[in-house]
C-alpha positions as a printed NumPy array, in Angstrom:
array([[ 97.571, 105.689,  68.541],
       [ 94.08 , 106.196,  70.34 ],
       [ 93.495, 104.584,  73.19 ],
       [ 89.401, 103.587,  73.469],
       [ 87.751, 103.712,  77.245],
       [ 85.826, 100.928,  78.13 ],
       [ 84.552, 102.704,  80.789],
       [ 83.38 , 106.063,  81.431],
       [ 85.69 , 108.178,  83.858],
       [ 84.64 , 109.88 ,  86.584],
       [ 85.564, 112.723,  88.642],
       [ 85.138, 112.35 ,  92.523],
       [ 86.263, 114.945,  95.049],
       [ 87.768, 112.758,  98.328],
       [ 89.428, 114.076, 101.498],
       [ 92.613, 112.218, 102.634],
       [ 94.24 , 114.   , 105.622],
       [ 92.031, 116.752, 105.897],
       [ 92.547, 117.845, 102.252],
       [ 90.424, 117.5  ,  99.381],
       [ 91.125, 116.31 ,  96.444],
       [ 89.441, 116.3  ,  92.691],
       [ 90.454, 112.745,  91.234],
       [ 89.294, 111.222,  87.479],
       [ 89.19 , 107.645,  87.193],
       [ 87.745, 104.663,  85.089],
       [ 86.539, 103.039,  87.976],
       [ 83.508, 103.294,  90.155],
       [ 83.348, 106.383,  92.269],
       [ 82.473, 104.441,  94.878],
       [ 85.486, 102.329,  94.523],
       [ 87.844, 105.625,  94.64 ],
       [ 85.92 , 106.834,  97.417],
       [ 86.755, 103.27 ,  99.397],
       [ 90.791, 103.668,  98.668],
       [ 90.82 , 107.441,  99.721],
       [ 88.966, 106.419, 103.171],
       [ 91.135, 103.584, 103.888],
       [ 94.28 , 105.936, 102.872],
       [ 92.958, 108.815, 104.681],
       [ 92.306, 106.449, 108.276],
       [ 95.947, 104.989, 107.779],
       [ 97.192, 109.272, 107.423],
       [ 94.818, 109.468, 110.707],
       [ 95.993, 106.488, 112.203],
       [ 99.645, 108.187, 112.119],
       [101.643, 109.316, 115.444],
       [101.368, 112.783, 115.704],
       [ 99.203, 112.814, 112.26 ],
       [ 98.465, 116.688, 113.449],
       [101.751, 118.089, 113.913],
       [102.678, 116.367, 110.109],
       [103.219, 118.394, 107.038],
       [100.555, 117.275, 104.756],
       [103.013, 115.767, 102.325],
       [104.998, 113.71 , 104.987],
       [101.877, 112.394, 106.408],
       [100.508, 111.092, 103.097],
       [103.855, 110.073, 102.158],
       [104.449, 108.291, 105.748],
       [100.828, 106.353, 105.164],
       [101.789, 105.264, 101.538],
       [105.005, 103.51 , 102.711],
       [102.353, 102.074, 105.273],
       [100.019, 100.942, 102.631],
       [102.658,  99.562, 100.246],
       [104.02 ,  97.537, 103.219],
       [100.8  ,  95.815, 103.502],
       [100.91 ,  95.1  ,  99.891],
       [104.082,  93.74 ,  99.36 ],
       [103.311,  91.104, 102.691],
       [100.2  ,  90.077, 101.281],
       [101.504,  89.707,  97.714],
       [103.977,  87.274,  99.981],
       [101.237,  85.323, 101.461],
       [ 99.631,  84.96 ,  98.301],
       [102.559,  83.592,  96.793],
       [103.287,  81.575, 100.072],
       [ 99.521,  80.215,  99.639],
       [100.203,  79.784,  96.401],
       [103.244,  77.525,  96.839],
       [100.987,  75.691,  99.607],
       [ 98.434,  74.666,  97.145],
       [100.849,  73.891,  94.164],
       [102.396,  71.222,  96.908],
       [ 99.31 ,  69.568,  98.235],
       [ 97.896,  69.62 ,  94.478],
       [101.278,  67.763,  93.826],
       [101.062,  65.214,  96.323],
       [ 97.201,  64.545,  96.57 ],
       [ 97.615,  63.306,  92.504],
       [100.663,  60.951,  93.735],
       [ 98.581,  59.186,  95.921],
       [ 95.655,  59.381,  93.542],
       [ 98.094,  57.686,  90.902],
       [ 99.369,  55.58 ,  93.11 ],
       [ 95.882,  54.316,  93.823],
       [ 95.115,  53.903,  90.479],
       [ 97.766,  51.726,  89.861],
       [ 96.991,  49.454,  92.245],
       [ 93.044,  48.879,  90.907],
       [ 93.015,  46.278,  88.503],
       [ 92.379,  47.191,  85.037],
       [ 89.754,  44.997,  84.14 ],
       [ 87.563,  46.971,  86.936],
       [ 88.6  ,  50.177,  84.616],
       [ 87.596,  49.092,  81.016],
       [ 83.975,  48.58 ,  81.304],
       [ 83.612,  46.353,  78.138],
       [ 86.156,  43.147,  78.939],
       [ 84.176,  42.427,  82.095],
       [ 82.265,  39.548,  82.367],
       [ 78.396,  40.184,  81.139],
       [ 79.52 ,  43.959,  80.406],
       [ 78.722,  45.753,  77.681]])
């Protein structure tokens, strides 16, 4: 089974922890070179990021990173819940409105001189 590219890949050479690295991707090279940076400032943003094995230190700042994902995917779905709610209880009191307007007022044609 082929699989067809929608995108051309691209090879960008990025430096996370003081290492470079040749990457191919589908995306932007600009994008790749944003998520190296950020990785490579949380591997620099490590205690005693020096004294680290290489490894450890990218290893350490991927826990880091996937920590930060997991809490926002847990404010999303917090936010989420949020707006479900209010959506919920803004169309209660938007039916409960409704049902207290006459109907006449709703059915344009049995009005007097409508029509």
């Amino acid at each position: 089974m082929s699989r067809r590219r929608s995108s051309p890949r691209h090879t960008v050479t990025v430096a996370v922890g003081g290492e470079k690295h040749v990457l191919r991707s589908d995306v932007p090279p600009e994008y790749t070179r944003a998520v190296a940076a950020h990785l490579d400032e949380v591997v620099r943003a490590l205690p005693g990021f020096r004294t680290l094995e290489p490894h450890r230190a990218v290893l350490l700042a991927a826990l880091s990173v996937t920590d930060e994902l997991f809490r926002a995917r847990e404010e999303v779905r917090r936010l989420r819940d949020e707006v479900e709610h209010r959506t919920a209880a803004a169309a209660e009191v938007l039916e409960g409105a409704l049902e207290d307007v006459p109907n006449a007022s709703l059915a344009g044609d049995d009005t007097p001189g409508g029509g």
